[in-house]
N, C-alpha and C positions, 0 to 999 in steps of 0.2 A: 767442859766436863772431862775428867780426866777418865773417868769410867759410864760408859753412860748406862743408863738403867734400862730395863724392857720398856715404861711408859713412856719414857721420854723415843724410843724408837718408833713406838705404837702411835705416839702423839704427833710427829714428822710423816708417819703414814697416811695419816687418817687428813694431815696440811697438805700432802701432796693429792692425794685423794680428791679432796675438795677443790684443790685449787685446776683440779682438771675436768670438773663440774663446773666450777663458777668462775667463769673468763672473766679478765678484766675487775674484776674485785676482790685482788691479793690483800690487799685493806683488813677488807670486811673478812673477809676469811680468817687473817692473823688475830683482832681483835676479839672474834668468835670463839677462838680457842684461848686467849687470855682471859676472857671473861671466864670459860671454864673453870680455869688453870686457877683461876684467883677467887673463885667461890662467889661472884656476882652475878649481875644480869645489865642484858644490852638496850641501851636506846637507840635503835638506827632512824635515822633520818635522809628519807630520796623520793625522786618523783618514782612513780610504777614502772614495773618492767626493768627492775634496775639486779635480781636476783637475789632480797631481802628474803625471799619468803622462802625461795629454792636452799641459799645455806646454810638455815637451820634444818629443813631436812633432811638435807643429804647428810647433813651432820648426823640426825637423829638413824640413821641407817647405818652408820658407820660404828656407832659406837653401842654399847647395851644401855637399853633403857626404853621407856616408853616416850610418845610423841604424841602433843594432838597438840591441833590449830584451831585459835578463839578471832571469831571474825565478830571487834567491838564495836555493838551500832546502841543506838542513845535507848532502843528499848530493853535493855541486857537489863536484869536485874542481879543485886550480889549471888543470891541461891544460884543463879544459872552458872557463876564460877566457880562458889567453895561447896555445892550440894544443899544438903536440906537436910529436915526430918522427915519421914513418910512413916504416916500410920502405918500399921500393920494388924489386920484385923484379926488375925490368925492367934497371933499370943496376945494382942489389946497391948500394942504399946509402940512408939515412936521407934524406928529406926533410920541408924543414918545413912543415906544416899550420899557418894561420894562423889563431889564434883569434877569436873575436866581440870582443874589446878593438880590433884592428884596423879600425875604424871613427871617425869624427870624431864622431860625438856618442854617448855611452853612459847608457842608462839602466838602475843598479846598483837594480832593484826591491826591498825590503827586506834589505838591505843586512846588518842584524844578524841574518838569518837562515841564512847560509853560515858555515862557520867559521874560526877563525882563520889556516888557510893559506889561502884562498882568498880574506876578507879583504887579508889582507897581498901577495896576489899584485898584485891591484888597485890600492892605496894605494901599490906601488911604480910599476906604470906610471903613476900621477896623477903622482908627484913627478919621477919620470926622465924621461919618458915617450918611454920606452925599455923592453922585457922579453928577459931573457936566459932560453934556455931549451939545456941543455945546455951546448957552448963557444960557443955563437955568441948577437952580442945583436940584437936587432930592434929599429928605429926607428918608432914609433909615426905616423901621420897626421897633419899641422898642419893646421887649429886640431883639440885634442884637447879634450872636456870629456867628465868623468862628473858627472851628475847623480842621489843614490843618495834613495833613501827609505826612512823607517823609518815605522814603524806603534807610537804612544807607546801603545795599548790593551792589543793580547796581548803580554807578554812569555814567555810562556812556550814552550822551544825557541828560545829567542835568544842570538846569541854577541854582547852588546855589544861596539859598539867602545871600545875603550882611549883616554884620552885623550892619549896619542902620534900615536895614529891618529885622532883626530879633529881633531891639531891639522894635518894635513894638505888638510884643507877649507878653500877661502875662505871659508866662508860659511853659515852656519847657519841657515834659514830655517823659524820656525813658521808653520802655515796652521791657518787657523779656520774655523769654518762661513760660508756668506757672507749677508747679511739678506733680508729680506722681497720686495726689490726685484728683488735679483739674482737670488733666488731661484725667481722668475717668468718673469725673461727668459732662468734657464738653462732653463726649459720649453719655452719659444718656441724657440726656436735649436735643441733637443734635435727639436720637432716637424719645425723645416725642413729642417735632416739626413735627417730617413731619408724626407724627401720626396724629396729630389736624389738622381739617378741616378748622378755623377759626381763622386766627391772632389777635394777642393782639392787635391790634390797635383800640381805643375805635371807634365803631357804630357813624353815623351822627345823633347827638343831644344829644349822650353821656358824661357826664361831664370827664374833665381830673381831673390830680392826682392834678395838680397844675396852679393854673389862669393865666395871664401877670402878670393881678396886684400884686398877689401876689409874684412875683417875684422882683416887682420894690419897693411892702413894702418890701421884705426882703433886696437887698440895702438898703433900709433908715435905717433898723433896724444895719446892722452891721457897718455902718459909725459911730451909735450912742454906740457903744462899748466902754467901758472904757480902756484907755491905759492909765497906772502909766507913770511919766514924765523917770524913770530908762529903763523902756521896751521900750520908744522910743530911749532915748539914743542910748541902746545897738543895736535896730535896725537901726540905723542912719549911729554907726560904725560899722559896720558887713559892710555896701555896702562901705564906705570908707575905709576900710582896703582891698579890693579891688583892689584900686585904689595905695596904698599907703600899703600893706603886710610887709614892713620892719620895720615900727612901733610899730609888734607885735612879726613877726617872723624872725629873719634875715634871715632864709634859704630860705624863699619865694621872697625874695627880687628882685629874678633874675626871678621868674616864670611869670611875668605878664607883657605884652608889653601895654594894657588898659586896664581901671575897668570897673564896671556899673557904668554908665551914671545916672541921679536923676531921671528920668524915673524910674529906677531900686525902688530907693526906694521908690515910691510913689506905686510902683508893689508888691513892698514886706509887705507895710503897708497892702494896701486891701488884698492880699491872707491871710496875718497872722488872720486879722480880722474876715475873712469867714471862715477859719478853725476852729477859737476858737467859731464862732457862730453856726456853723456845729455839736459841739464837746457840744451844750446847754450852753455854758458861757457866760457871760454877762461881761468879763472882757479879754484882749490878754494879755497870759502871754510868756514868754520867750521860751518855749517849744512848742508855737503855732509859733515865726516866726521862731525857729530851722527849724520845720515842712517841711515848704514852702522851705525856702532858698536856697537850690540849683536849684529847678524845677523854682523858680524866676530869675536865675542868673547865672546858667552853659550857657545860648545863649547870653548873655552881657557882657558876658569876654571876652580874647582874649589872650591865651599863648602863652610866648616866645616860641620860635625857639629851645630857652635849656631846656626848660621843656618838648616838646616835643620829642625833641630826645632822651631825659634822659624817656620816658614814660610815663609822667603824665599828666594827660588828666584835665578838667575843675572840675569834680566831688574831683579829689584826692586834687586840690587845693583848694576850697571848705570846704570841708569837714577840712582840714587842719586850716582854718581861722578859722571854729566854734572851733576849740580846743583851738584855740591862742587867740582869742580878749574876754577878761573876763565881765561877766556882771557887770556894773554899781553899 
């Protein structure tokens, strides 16, 4: 960027901030703020203890907005997410109680653990984000993000999601254990916490790291990115090869029972967008939609029955297409 703007400073603030809460998962951190950045919501996927749940909070401390955590277990009913109607005996007539979705930042905690209508309650405020309850509809908080977690260990008692409903996520994010290093200094950090008497969380009347507004400039700013007519191309067929791997590779030919859907690429433009804007560029270049690419598109695939029994999982065929489809 040849000028950079306050959110995009604010927005490096708020990266380094985080990434000095949450060791070992620069990842998960970068993708958290591209989901922002790009007007979606996150699918993470990891065993416990891996610091899913820690940064979207710290996020939510960071930045203006409100925060609550929905802990989904199979007895949740949809009311218990989008609210209700409640008599009100006082005038004799229904009023609406506003559920926990009404909030700008939501964390959806094992997410395949609620069931299908409670599910699907949610997955429509992500896409409308809007919830109708009764005749009347309610309009959700701007900026809105759910960020939901699944636990890939216990399956059992789990309502997986559909991949309809998955393909309503920007963003599909695996975490892994973090090494030897990080794993030292999350001791340290863990020790200096429960020495401090007073949490980070800014004082009432305390300025945050980052405004709304300035969150909803920085949307406008990375829509107005330059993308060369070549780097749309190639991102265009990257999600079409997909759909259609025999084009490029013939051994892939047999690994893909469906591609991404245009969803997909309209997910893959914004992430690539918010990385290259993330990264101070004022142009997406081919190495900014590499970047994204599979965390866009490993939960919008769908592997043959032979790719799986042969082992190969969404990432191997993935990562296989960015070898095979050549840039433009």
């Amino acid at each position: 960027m040849t000028e950079k703007s306050a959110s995009f400073e604010n927005f490096i603030a708020v990266k380094n901030a985080l990434q000095q809460k949450i060791i070992g998962q620069q990842h998960l951190v970068e993708r958290l703020l591209i989901t922002l950045l790009a007007e979606g919501h996150l699918l993470v996927e990891g065993p416990p203890g891996l610091a899913k749940t820690r940064a979207i909070k710290e996020l939510s401390r960071l930045i203006e907005g409100d925060f609550h955590r929905l802990q989904f277990t199979p007895d949740l009913l949809p009311g218990d997410l989008t609210g209700t109607d409640i008599y009100n005996p006082q005038n004799s007539r229904f009023d609406f109680q506003k559920g926990p979705v009404f909030h700008n930042l939501i964390l959806a905690d094992e997410i395949n653990r609620a069931p299908a209508k409670v599910q699907s309650a949610l997955l429509e405020a992500m896409e409308e984000k809007q919830i109708t309850v009764g005749m009347n509809t309610y309009s959700l908080p701007s900026p809105f993000l759910v960020m939901a977690t699944q636990n890939p260990i216990e399956q059992e008692g789990t309502y997986p999601l559909p991949e309809a409903q998955l393909d309503r996520f920007l963003m599909h994010v695996v975490v892994d254990y973090p090494d030897a290093g990080d794993e030292a200094s999350i001791l340290q950090l863990t020790r200096q916490e429960a020495q401090q008497t007073e949490t980070a969380k800014p004082a009432k009347g305390q300025a945050f790291l980052l405004a709304k507004q300035q969150v909803l400039d920085a949307r406008q700013e990375i829509l107005a990115l330059h993308m060369s007519p070549a780097v749309e191309q190639y991102l265009v067929q990257l999600v079409l090869a997909t759909r259609n791997p025999g084009n490029y590779n013939d051994n892939l030919m047999h690994w893909i029972s469906f591609g991404a859907s245009p969803r997909g690429t309209i997910a893959l433009d914004r992430c690539a967008r918010a990385h290259a804007w993330l990264n101070a560029r004022d142009y997406v270049s081919p190495e900014d939609v590499q970047a994204v690419f599979a965390d866009v598109l490993r939960h919008r695939i769908l592997l043959s029955y032979e790719a799986e029994a042969e082992g190969y999982g969404p990432d191997d065929f993935l990562n296989e297409l960015l070898h095979s489809v050549p840039l433009v």
